[in-house]
The first five atom37 places (N, CA, C, CB, O) and aatype in JSON, in Angstrom:
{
  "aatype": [20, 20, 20, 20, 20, 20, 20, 20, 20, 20, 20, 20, 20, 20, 20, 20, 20, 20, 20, 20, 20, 20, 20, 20, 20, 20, 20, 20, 20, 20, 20, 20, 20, 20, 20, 20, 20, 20, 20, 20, 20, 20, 20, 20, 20, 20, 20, 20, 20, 20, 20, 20, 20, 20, 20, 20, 20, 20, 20, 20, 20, 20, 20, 20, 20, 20, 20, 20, 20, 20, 20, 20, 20, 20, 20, 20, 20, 20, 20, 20, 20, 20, 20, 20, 20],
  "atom_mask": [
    [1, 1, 1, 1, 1],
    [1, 1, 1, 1, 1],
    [1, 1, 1, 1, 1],
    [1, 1, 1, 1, 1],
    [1, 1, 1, 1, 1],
    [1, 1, 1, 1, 1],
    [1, 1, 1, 1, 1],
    [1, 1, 1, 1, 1],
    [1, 1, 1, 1, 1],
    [1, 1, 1, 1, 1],
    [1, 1, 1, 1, 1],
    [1, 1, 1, 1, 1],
    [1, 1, 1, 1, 1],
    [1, 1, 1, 1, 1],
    [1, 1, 1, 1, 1],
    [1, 1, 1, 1, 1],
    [1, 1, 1, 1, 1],
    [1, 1, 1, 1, 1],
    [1, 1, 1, 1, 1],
    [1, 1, 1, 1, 1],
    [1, 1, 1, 1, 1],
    [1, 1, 1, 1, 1],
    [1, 1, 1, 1, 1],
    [1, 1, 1, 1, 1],
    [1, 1, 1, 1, 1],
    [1, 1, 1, 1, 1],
    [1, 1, 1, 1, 1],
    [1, 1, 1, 1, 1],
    [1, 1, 1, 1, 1],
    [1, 1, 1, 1, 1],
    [1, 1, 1, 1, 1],
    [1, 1, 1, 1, 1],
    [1, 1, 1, 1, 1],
    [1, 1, 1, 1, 1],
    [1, 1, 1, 1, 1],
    [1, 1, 1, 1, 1],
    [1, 1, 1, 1, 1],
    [1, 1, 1, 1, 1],
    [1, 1, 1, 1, 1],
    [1, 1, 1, 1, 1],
    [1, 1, 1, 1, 1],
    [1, 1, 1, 1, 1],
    [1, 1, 1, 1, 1],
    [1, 1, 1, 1, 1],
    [1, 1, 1, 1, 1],
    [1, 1, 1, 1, 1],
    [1, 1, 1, 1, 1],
    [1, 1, 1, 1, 1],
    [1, 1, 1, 1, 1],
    [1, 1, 1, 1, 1],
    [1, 1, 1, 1, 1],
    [1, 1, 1, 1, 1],
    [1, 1, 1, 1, 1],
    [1, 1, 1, 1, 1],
    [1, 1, 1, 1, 1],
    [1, 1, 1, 1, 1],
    [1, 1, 1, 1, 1],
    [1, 1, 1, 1, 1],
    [1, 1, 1, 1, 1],
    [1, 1, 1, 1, 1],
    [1, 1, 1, 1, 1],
    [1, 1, 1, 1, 1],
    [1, 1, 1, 1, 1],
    [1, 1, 1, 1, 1],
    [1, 1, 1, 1, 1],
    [1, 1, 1, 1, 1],
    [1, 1, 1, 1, 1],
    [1, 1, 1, 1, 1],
    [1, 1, 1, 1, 1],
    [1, 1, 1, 1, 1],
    [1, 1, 1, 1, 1],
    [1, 1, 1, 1, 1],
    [1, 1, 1, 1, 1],
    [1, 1, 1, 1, 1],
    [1, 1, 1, 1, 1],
    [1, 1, 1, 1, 1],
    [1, 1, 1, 1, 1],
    [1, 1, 1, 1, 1],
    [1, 1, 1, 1, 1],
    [1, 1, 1, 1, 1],
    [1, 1, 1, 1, 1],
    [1, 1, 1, 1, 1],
    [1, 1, 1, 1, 1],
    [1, 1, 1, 1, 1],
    [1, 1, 1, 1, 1]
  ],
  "atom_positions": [
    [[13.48, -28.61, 7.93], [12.22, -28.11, 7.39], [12.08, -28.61, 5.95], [12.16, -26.55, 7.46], [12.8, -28.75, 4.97]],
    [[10.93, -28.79, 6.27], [10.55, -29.68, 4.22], [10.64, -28.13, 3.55], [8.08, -30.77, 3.72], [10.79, -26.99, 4.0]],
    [[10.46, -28.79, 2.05], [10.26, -27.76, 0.71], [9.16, -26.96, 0.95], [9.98, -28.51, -0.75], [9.02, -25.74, 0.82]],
    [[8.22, -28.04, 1.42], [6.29, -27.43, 1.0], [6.16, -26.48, 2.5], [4.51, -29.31, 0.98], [5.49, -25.45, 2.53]],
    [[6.84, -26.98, 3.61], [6.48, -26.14, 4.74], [7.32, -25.02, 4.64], [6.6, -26.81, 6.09], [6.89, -24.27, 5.52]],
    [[8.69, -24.21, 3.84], [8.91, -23.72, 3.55], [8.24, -22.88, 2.51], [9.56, -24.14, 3.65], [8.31, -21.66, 2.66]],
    [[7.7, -23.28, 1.64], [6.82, -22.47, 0.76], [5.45, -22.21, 1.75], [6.46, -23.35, -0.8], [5.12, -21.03, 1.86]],
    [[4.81, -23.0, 2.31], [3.89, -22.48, 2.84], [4.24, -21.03, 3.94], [3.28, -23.67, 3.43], [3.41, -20.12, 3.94]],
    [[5.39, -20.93, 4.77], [5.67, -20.1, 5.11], [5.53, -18.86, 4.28], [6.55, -20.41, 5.49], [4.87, -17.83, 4.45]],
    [[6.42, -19.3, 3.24], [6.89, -18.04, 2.44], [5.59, -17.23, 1.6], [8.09, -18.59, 1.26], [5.61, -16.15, 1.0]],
    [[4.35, -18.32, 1.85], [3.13, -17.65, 1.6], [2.25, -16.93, 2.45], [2.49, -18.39, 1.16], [1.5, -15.97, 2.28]],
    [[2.51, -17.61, 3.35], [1.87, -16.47, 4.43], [2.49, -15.36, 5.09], [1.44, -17.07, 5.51], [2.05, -14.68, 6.02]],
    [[3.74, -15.27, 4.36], [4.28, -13.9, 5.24], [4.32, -12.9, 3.44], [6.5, -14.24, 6.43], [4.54, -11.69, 3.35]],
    [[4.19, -13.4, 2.82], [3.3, -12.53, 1.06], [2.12, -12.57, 1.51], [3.25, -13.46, -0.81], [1.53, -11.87, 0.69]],
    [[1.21, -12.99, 2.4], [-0.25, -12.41, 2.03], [-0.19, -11.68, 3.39], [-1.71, -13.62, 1.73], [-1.12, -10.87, 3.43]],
    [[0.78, -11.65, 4.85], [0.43, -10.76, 5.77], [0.65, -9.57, 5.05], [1.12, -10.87, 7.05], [-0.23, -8.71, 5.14]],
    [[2.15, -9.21, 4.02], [2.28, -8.3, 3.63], [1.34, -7.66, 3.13], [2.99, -8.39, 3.14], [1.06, -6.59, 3.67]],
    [[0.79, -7.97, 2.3], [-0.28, -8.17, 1.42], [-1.24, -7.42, 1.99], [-0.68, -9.53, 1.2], [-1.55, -6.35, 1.46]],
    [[-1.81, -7.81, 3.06], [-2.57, -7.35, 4.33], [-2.37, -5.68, 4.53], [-1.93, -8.23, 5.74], [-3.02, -4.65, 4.4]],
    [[-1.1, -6.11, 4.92], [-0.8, -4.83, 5.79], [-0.55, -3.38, 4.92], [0.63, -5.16, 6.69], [-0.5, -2.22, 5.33]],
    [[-0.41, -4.01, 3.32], [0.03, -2.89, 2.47], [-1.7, -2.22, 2.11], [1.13, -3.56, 0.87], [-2.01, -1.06, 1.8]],
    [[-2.68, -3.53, 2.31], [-4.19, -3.38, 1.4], [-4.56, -2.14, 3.01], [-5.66, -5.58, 1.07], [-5.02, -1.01, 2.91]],
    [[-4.31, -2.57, 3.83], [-4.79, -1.76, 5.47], [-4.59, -0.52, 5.23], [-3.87, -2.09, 6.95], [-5.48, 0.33, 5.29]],
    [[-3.15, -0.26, 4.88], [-2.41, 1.07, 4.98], [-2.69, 2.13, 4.06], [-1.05, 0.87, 4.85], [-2.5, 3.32, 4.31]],
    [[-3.31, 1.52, 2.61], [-3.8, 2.01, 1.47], [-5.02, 2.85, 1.65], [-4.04, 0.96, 0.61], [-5.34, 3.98, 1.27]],
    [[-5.69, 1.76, 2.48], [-7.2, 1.69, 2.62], [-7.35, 3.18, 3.52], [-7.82, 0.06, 3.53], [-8.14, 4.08, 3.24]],
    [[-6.38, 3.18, 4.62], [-6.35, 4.35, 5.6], [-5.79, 5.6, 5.14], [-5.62, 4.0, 6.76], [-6.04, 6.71, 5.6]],
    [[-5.07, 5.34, 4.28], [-4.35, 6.63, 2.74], [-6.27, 6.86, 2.57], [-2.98, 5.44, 0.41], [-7.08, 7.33, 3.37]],
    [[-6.41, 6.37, 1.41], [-7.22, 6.47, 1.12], [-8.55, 7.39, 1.77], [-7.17, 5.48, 0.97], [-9.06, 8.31, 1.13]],
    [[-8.99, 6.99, 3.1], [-9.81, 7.51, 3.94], [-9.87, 8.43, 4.0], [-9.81, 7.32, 4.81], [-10.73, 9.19, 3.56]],
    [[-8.04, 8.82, 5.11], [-7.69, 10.26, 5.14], [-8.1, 11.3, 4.59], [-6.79, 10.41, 4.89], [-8.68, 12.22, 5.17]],
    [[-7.68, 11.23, 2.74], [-7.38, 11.17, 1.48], [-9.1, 12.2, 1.96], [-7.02, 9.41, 0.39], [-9.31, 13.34, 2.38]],
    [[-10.04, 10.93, 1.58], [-11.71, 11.77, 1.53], [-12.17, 12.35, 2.33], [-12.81, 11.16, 1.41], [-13.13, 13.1, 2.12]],
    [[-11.53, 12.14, 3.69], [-12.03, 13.19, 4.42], [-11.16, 14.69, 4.55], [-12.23, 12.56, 5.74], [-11.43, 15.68, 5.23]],
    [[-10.66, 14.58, 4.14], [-9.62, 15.54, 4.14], [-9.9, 16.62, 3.29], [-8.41, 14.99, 3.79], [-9.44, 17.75, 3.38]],
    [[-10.94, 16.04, 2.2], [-11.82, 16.72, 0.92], [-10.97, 16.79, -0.35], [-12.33, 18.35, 1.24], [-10.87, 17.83, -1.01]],
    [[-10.45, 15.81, -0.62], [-9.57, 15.73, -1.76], [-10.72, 15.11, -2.91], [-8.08, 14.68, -1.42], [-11.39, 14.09, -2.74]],
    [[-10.74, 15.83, -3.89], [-11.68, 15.67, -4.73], [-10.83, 14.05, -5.38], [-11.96, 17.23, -5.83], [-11.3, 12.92, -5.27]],
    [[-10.02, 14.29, -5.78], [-9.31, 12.8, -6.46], [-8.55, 12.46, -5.79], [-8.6, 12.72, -7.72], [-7.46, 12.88, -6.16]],
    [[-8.49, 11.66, -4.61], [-7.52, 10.85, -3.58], [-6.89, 10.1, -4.83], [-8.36, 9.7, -2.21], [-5.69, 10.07, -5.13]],
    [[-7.57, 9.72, -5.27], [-6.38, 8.32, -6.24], [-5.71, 9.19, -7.1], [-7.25, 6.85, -7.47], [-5.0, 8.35, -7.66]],
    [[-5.46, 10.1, -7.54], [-4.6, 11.05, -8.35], [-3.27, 11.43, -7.04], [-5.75, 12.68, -8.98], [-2.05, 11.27, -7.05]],
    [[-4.2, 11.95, -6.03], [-2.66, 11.97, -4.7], [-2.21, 10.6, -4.62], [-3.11, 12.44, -2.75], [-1.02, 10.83, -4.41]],
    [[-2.29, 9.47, -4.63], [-1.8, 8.77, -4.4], [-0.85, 8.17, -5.94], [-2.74, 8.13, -3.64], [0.33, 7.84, -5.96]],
    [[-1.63, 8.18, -6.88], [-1.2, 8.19, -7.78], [0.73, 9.21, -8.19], [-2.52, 8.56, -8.32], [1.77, 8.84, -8.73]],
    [[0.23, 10.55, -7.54], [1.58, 11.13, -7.72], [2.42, 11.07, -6.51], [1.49, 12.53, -8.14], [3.56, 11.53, -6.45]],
    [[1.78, 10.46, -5.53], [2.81, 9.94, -4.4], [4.05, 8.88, -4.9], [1.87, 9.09, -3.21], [5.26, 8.8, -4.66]],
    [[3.1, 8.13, -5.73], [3.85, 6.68, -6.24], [4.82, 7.13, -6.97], [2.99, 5.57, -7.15], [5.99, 6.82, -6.73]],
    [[4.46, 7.95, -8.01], [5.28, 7.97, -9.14], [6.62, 8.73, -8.69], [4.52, 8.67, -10.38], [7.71, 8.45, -9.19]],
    [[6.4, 10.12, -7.3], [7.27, 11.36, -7.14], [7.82, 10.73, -6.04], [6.62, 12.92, -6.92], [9.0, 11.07, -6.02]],
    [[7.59, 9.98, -5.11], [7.57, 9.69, -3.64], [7.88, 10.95, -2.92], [8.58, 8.58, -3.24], [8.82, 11.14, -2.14]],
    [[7.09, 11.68, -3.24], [7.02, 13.11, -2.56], [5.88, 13.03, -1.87], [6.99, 14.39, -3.5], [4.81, 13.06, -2.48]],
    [[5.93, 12.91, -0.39], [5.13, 13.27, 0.47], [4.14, 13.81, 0.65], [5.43, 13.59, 0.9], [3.16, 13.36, 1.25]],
    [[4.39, 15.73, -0.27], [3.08, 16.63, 0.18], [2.09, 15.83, -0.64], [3.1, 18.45, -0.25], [0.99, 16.3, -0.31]],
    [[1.91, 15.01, -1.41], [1.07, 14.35, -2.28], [-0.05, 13.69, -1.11], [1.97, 13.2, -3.3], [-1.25, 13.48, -1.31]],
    [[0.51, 13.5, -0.2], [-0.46, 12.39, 1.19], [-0.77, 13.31, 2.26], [0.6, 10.91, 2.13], [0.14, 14.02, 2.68]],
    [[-1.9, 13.41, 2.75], [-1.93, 14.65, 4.2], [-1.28, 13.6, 5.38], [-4.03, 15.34, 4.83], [-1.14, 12.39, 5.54]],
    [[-0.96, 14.9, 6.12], [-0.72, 14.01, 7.18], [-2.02, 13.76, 8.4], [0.6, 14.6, 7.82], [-1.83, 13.67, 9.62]],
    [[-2.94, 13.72, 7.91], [-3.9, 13.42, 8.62], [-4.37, 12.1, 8.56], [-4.76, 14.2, 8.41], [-4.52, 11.34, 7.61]],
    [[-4.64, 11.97, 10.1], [-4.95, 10.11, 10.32], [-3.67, 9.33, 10.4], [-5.83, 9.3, 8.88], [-3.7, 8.1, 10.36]],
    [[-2.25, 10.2, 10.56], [-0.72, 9.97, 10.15], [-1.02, 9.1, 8.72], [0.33, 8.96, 11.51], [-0.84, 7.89, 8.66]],
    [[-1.45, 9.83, 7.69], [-1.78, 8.85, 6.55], [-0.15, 8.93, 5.7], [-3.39, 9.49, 5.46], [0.36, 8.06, 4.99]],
    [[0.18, 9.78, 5.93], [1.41, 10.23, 5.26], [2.51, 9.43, 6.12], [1.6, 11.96, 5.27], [3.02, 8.53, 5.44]],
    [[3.09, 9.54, 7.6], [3.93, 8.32, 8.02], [3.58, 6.72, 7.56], [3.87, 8.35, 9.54], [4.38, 5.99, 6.97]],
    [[2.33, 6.38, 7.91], [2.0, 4.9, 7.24], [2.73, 5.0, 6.05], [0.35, 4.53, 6.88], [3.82, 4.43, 6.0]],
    [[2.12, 5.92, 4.63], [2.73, 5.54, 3.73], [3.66, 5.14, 3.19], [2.67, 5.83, 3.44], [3.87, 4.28, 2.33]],
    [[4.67, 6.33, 4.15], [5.99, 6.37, 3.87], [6.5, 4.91, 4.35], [6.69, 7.62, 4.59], [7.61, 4.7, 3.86]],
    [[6.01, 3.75, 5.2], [6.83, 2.82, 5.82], [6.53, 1.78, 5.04], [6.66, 2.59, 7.27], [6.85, 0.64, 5.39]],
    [[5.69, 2.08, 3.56], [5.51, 1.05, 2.6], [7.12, 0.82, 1.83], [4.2, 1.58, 1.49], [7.82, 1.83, 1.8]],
    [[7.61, -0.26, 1.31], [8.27, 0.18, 0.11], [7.78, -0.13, -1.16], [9.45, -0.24, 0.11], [7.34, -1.22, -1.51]],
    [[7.9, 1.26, -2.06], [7.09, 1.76, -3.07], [7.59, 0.41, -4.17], [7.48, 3.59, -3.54], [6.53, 0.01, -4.65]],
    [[8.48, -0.23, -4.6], [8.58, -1.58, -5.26], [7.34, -2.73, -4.74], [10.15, -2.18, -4.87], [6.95, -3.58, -5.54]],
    [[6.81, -2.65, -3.43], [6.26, -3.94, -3.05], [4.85, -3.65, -3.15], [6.71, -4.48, -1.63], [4.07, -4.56, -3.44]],
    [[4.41, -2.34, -2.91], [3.43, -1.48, -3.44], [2.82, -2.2, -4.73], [4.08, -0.06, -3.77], [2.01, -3.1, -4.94]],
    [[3.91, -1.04, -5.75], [3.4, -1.46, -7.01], [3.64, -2.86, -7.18], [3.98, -0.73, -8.11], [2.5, -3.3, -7.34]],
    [[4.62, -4.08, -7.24], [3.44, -5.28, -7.38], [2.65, -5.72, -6.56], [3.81, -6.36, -7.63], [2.6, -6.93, -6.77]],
    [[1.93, -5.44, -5.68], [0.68, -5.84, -4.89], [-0.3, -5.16, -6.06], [0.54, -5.14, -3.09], [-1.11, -5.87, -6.66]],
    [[-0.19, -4.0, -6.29], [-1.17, -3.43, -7.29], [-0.87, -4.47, -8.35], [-0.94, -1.77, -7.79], [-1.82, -5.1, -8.81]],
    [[0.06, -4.66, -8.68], [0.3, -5.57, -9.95], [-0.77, -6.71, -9.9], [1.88, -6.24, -9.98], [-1.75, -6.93, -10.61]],
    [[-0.09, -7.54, -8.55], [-0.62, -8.65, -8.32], [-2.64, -8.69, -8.19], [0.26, -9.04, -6.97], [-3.38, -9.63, -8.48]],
    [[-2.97, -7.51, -7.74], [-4.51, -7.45, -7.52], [-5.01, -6.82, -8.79], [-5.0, -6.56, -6.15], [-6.24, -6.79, -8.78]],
    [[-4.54, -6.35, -9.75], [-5.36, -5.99, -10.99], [-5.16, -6.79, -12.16], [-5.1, -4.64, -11.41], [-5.87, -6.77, -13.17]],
    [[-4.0, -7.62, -11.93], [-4.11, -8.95, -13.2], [-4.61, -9.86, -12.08], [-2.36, -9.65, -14.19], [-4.93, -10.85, -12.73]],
    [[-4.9, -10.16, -10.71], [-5.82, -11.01, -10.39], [-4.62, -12.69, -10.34], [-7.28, -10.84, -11.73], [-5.03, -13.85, -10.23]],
    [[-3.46, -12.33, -10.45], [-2.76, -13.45, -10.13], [-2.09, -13.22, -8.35], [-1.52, -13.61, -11.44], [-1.42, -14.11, -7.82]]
  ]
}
């Protein structure tokens, strides 16, 4: 296997991730408003920081999804989408 078809791999399995972390967020998230959480991004916010659970309902299993993130790859995806590199 070449260099470049190796990196190209290694890019598309960073943007499935990528994918699958923006999906899982997105369905946090949902849950999150229907659920009537006045500030979903504050629960999620102290999910990140505590990785304490009751922070996520378990509705929509929004709370198993979460948990099958790991919270390092999380925060740089956030990294990576708010400096836009």
């Amino acid at each position: 296997m070449k260099d470049n078809e190796r990196s190209t791999i290694t890019f598309e399995l960073h943007r499935k991730k990528a994918n699958v972390i923006k999906e899982t967020m997105t369905t946090v998230y949902e849950a999150l408003v229907e659920k009537g959480y006045d500030q979903p991004i504050d629960q999620i916010v102290g999910y990140i920081l505590s990785e304490d659970p009751t922070y996520i309902t378990s509705h929509n299993k929004a709370r198993t999804l979460i948990s099958k993130i790991d919270r390092d790859e999380l925060l740089r995806q956030l990294l990576i989408n708010y400096l836009g590199k």
